[in-house]
N, CA, C and O atoms as a Tripos MOL2 file, in Angstrom:
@<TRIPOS>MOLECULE
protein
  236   235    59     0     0
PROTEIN
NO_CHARGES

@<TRIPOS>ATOM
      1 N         -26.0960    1.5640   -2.2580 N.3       1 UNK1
      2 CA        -24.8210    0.8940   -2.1390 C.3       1 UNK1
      3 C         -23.7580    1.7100   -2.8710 C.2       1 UNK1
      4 O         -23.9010    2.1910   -3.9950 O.2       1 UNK1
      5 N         -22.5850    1.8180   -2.0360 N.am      2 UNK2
      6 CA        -21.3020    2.9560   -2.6890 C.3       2 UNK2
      7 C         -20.5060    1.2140   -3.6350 C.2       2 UNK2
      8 O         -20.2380    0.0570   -3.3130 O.2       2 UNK2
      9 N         -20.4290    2.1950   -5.0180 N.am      3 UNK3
     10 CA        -19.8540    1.3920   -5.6800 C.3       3 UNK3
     11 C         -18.8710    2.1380   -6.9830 C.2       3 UNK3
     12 O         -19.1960    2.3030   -8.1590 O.2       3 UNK3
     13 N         -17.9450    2.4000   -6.4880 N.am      4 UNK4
     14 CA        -17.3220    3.1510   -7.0810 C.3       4 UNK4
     15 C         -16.7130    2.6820   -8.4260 C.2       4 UNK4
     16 O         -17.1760    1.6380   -8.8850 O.2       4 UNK4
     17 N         -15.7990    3.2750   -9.0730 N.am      5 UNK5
     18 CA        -15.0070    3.1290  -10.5540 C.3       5 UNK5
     19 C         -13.8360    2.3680  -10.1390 C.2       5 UNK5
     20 O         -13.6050    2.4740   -8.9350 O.2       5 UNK5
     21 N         -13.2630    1.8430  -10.6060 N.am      6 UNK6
     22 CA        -11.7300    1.7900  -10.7950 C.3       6 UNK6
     23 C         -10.5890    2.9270  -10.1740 C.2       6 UNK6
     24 O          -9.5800    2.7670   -9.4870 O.2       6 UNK6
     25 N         -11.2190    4.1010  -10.7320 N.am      7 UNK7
     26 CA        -10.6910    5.1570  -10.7190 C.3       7 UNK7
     27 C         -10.4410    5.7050   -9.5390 C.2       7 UNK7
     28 O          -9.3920    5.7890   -8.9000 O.2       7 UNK7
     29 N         -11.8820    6.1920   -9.2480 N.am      8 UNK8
     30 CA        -12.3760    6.4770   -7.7820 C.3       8 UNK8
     31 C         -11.9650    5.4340   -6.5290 C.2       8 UNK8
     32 O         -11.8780    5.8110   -5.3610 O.2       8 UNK8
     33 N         -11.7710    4.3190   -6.8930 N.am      9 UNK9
     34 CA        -11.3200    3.1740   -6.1730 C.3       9 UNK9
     35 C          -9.5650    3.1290   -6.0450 C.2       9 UNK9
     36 O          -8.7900    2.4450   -5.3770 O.2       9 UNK9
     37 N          -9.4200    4.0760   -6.9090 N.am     10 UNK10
     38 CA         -7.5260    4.0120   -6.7690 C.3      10 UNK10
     39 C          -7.1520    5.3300   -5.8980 C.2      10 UNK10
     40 O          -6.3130    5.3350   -4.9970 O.2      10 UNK10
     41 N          -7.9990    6.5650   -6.3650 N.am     11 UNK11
     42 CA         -7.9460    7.7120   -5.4780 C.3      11 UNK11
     43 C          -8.1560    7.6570   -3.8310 C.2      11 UNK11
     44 O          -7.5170    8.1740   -2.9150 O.2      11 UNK11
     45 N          -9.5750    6.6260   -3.8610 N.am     12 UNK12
     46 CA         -9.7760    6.7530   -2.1760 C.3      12 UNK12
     47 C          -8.5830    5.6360   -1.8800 C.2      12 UNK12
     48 O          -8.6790    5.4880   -0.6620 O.2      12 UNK12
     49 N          -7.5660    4.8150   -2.3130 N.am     13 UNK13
     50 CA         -6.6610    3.7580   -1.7670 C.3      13 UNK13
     51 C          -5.4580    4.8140   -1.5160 C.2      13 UNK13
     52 O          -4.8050    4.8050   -0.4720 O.2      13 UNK13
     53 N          -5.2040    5.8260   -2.6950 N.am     14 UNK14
     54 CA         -3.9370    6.6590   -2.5860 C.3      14 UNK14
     55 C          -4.1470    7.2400   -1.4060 C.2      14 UNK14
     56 O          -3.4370    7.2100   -0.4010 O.2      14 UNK14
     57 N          -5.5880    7.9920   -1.6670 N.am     15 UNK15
     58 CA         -5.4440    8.8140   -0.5800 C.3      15 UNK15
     59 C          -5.3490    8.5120    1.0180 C.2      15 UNK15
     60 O          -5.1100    9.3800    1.8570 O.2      15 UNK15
     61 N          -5.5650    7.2100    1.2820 N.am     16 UNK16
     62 CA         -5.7060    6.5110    2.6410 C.3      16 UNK16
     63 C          -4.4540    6.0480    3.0170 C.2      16 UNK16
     64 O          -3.8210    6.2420    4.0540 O.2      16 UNK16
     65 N          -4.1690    5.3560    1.9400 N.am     17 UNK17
     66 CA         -2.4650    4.8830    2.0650 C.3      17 UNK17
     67 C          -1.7630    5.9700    2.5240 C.2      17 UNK17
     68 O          -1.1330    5.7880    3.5660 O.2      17 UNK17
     69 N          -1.6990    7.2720    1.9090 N.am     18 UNK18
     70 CA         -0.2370    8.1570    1.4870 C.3      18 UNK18
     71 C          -0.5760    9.1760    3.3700 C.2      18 UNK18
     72 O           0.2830    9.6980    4.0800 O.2      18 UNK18
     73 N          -2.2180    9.0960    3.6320 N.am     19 UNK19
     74 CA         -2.2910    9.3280    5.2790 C.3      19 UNK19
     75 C          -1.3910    8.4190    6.2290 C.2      19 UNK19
     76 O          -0.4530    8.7280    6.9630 O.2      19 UNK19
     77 N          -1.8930    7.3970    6.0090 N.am     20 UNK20
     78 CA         -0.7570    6.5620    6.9260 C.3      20 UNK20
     79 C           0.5890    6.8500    6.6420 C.2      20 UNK20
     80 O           1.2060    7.2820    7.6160 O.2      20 UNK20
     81 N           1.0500    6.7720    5.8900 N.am     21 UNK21
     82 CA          2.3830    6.7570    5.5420 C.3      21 UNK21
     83 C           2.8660    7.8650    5.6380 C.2      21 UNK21
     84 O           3.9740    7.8900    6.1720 O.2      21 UNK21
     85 N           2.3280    9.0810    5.2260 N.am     22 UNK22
     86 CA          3.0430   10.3080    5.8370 C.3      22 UNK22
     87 C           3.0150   10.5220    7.6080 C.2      22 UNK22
     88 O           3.8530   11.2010    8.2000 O.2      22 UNK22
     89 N           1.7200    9.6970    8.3720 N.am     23 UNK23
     90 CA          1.7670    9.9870    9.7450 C.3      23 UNK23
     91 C           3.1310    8.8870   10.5530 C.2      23 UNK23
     92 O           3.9550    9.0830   11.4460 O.2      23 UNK23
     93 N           2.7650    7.6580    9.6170 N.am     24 UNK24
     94 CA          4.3270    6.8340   10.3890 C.3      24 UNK24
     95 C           5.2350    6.9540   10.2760 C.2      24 UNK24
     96 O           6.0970    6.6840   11.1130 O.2      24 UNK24
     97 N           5.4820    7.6140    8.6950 N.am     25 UNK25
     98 CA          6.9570    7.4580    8.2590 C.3      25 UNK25
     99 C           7.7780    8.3050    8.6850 C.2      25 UNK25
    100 O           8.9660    8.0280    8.8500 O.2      25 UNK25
    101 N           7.2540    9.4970    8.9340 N.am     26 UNK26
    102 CA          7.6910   10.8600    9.2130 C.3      26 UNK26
    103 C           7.1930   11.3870   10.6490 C.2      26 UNK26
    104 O           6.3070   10.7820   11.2540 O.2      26 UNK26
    105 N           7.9290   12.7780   11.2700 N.am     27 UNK27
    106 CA          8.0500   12.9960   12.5580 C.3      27 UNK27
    107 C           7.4160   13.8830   12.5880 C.2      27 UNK27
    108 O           6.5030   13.8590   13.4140 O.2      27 UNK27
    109 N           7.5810   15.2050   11.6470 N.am     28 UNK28
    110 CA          7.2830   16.8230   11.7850 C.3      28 UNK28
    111 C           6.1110   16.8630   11.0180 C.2      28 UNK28
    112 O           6.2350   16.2240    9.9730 O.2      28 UNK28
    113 N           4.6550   17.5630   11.2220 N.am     29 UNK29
    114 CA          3.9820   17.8880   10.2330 C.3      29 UNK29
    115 C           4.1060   17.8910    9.2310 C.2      29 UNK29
    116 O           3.5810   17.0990    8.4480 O.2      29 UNK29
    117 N           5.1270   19.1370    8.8590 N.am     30 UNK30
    118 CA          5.8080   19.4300    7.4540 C.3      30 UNK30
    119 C           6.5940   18.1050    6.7610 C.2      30 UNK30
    120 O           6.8190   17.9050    5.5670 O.2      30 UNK30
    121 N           6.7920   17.6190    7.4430 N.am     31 UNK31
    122 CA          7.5220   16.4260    6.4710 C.3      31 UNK31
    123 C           6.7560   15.2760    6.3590 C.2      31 UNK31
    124 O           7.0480   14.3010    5.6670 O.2      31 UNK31
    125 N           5.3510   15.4630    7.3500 N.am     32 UNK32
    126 CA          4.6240   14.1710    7.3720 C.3      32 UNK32
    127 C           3.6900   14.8240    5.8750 C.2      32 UNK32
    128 O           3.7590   13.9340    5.0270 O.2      32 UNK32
    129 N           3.1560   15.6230    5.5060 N.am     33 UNK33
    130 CA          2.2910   16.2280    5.1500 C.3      33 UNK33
    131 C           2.9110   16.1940    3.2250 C.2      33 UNK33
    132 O           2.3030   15.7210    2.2650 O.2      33 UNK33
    133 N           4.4770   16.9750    3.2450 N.am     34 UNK34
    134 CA          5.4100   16.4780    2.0480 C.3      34 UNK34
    135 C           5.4800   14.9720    1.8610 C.2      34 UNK34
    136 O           5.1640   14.8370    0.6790 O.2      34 UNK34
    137 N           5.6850   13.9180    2.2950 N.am     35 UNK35
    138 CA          5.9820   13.0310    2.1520 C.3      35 UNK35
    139 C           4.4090   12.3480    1.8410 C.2      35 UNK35
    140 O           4.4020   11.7000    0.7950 O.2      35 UNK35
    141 N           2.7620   12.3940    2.7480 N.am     36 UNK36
    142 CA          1.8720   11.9070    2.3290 C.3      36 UNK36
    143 C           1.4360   12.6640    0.8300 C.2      36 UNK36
    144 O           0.2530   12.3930    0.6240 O.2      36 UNK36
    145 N           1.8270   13.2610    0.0570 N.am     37 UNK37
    146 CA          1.6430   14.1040   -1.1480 C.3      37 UNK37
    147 C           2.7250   13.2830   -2.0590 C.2      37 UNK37
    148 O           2.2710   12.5920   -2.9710 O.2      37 UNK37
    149 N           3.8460   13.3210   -1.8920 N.am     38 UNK38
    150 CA          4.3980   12.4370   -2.6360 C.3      38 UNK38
    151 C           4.4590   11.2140   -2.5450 C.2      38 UNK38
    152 O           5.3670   10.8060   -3.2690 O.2      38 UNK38
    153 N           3.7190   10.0460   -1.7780 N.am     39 UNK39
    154 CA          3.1210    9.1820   -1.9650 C.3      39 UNK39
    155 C           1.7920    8.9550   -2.7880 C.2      39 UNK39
    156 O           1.6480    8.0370   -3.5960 O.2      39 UNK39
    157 N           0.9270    9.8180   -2.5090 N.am     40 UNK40
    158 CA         -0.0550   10.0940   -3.1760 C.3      40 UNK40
    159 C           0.1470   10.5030   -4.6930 C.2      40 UNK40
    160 O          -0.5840    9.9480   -5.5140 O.2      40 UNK40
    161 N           0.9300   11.2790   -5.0640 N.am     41 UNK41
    162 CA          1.4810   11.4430   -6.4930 C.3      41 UNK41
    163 C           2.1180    9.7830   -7.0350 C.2      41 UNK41
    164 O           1.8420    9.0900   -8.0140 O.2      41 UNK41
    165 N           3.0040    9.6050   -5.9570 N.am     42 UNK42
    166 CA          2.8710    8.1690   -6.8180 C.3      42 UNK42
    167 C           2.4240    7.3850   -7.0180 C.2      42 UNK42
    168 O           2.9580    6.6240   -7.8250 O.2      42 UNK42
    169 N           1.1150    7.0230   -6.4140 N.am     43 UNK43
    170 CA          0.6820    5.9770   -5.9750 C.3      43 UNK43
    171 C          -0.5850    6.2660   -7.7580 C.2      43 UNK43
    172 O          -0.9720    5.4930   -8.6340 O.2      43 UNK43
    173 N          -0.7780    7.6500   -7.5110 N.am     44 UNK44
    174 CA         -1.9930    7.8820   -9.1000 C.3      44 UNK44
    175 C          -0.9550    7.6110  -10.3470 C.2      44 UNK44
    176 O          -1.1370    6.9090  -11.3420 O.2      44 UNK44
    177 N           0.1550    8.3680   -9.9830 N.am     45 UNK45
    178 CA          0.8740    8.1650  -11.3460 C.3      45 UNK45
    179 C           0.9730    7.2250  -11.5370 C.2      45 UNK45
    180 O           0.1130    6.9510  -12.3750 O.2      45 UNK45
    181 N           1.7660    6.0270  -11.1940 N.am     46 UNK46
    182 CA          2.2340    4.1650  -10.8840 C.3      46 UNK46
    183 C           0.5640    3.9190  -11.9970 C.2      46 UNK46
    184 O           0.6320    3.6950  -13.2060 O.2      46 UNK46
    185 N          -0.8350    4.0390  -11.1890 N.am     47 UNK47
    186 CA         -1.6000    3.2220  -11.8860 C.3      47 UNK47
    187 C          -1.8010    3.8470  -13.0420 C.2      47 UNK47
    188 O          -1.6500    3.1150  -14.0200 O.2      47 UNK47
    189 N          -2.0870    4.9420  -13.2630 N.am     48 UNK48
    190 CA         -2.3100    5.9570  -14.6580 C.3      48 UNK48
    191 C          -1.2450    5.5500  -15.9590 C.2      48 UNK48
    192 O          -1.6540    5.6270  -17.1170 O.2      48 UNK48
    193 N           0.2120    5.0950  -15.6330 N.am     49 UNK49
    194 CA          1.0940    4.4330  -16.1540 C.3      49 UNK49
    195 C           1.0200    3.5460  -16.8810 C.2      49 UNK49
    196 O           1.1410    3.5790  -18.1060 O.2      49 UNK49
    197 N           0.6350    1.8800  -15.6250 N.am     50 UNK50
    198 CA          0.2430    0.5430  -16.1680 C.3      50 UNK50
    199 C          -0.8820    1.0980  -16.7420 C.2      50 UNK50
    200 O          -0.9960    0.6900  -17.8980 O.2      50 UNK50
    201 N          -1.8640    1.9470  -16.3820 N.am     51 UNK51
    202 CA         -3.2490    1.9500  -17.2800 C.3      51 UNK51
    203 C          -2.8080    2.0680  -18.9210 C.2      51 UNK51
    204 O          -3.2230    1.3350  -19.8190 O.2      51 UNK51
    205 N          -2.1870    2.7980  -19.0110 N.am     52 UNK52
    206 CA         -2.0040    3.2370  -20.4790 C.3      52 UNK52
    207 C          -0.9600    1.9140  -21.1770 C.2      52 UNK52
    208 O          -1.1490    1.4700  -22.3100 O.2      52 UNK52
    209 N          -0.1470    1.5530  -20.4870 N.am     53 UNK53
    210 CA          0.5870   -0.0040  -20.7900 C.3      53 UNK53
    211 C           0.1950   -0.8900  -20.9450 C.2      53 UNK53
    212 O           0.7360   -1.6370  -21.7600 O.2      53 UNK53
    213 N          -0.9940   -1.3060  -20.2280 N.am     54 UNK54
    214 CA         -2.3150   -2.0220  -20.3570 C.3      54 UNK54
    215 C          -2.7700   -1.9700  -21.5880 C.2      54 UNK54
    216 O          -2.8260   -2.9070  -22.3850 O.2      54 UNK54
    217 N          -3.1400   -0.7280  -21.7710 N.am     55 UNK55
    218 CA         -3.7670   -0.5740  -23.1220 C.3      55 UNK55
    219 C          -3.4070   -0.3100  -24.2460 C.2      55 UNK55
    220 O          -4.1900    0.0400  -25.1280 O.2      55 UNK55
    221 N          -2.0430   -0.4470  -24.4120 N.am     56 UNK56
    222 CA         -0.8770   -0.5840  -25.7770 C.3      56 UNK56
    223 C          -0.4780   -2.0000  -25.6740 C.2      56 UNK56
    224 O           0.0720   -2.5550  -26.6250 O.2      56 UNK56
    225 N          -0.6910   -2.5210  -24.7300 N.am     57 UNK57
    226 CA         -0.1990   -4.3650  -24.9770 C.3      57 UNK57
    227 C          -1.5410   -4.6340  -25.5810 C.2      57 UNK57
    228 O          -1.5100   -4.7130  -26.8090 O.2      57 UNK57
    229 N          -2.7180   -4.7950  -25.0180 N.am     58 UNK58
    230 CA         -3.9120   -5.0150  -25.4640 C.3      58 UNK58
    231 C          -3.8860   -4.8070  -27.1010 C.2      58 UNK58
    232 O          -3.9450   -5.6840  -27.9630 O.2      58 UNK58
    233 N          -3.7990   -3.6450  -27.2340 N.am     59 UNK59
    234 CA         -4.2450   -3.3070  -29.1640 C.3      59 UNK59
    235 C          -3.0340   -4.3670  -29.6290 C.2      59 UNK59
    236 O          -2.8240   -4.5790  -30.8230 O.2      59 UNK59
@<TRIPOS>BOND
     1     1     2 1
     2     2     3 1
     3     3     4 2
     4     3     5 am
     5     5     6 1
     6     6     7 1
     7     7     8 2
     8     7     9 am
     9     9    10 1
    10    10    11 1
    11    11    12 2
    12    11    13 am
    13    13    14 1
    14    14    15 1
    15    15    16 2
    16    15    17 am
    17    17    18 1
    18    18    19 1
    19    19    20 2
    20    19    21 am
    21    21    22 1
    22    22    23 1
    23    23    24 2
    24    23    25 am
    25    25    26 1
    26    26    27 1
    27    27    28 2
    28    27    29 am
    29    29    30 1
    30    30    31 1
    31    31    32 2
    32    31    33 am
    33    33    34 1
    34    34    35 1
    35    35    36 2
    36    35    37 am
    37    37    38 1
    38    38    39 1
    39    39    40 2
    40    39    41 am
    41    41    42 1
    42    42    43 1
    43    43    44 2
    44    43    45 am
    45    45    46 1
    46    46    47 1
    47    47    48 2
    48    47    49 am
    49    49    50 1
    50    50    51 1
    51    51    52 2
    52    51    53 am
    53    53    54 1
    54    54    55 1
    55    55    56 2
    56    55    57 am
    57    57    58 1
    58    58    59 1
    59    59    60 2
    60    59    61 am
    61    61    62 1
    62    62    63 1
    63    63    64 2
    64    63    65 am
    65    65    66 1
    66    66    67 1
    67    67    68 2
    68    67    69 am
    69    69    70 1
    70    70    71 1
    71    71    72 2
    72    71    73 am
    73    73    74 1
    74    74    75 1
    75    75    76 2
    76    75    77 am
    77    77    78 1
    78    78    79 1
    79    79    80 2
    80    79    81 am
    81    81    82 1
    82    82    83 1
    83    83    84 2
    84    83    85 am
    85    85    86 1
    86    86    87 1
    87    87    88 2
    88    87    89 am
    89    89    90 1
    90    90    91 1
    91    91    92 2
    92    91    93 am
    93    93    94 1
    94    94    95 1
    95    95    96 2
    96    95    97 am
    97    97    98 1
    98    98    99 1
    99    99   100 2
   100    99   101 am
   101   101   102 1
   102   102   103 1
   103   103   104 2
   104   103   105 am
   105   105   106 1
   106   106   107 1
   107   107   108 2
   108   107   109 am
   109   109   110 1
   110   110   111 1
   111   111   112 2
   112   111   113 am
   113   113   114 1
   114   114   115 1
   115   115   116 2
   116   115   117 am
   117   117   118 1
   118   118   119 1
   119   119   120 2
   120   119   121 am
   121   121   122 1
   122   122   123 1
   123   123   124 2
   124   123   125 am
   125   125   126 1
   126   126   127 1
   127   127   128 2
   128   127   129 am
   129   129   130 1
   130   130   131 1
   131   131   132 2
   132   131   133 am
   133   133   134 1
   134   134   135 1
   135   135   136 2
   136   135   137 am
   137   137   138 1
   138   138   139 1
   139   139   140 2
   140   139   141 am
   141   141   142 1
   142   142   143 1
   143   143   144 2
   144   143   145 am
   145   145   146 1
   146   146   147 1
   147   147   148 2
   148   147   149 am
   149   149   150 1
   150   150   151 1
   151   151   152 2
   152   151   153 am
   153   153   154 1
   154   154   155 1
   155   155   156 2
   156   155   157 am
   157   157   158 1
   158   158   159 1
   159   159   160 2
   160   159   161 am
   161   161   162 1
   162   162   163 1
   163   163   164 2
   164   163   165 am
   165   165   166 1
   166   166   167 1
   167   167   168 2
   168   167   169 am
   169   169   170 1
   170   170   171 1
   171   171   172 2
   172   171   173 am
   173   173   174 1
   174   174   175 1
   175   175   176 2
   176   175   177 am
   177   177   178 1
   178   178   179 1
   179   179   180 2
   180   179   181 am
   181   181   182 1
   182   182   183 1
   183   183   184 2
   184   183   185 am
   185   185   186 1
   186   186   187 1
   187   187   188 2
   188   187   189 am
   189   189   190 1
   190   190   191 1
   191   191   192 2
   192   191   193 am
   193   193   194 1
   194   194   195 1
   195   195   196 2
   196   195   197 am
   197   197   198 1
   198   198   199 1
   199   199   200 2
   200   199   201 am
   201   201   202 1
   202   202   203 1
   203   203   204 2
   204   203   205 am
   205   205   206 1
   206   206   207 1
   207   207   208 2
   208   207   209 am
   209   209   210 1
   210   210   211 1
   211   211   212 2
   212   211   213 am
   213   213   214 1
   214   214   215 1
   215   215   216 2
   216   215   217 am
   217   217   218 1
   218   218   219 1
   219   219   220 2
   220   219   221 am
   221   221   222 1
   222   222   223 1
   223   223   224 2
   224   223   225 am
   225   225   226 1
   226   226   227 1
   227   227   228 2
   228   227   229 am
   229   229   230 1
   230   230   231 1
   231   231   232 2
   232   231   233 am
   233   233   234 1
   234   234   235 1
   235   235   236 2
@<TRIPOS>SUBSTRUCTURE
     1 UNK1         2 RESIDUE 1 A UNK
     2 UNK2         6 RESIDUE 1 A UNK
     3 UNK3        10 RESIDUE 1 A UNK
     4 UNK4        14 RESIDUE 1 A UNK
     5 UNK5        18 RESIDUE 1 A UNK
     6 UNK6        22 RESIDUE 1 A UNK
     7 UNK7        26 RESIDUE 1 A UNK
     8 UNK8        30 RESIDUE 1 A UNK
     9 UNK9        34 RESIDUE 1 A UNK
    10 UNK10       38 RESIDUE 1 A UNK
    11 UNK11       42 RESIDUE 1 A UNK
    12 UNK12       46 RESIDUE 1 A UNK
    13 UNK13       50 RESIDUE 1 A UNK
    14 UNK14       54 RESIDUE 1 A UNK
    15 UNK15       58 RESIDUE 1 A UNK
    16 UNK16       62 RESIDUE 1 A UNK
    17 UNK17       66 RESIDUE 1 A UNK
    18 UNK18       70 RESIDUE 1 A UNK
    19 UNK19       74 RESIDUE 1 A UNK
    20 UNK20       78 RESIDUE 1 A UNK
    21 UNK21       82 RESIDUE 1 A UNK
    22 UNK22       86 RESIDUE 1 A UNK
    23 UNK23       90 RESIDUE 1 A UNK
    24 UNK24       94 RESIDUE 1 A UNK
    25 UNK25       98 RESIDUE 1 A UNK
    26 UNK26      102 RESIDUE 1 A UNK
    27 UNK27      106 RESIDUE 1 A UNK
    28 UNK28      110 RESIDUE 1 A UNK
    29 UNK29      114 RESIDUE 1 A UNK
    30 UNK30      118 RESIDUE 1 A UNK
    31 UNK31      122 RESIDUE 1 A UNK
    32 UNK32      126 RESIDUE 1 A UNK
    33 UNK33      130 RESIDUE 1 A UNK
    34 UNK34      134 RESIDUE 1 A UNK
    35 UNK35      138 RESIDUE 1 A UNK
    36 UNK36      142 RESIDUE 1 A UNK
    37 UNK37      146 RESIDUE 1 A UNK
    38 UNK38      150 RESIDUE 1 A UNK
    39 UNK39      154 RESIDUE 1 A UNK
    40 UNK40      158 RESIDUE 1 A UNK
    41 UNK41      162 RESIDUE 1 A UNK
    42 UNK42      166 RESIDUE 1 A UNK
    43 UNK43      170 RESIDUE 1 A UNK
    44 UNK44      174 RESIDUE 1 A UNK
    45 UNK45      178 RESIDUE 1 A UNK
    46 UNK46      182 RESIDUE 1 A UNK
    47 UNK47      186 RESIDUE 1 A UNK
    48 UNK48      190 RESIDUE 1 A UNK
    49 UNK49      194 RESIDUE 1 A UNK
    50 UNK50      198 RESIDUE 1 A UNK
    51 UNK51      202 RESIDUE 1 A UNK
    52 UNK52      206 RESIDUE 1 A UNK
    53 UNK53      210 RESIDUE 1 A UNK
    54 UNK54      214 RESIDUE 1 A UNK
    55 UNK55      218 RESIDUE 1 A UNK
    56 UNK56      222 RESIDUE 1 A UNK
    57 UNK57      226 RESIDUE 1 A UNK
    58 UNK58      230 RESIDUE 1 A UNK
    59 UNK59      234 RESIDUE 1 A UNK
């Protein structure tokens, strides 16, 4: 049974999401391809963020 991390569970969501979204959002390869990368950058950064915010409210 695939049972991944948290982690691994946010990577395979970025990375699935930021496919779609660079193939709908955008027209040209090149801009579908720029745009699924900078979704993907945000989508790790955003949780890597709250992660660490998470864990300064906590202490």
């Amino acid at each position: 049974m695939f049972a991944p991390s948290h982690f691994t569970a946010v990577l395979l969501f970025a990375t699935f999401a930021s496919v779609v979204f660079g193939i709908t959002q955008r027209s040209t390869p090149r801009a579908m391809l720029r745009y699924g990368l900078f979704c993907w950058v945000s989508f790790v950064g955003v949780v890597i963020a709250a992660s660490w915010l998470m864990f300064f409210i906590r202490r």
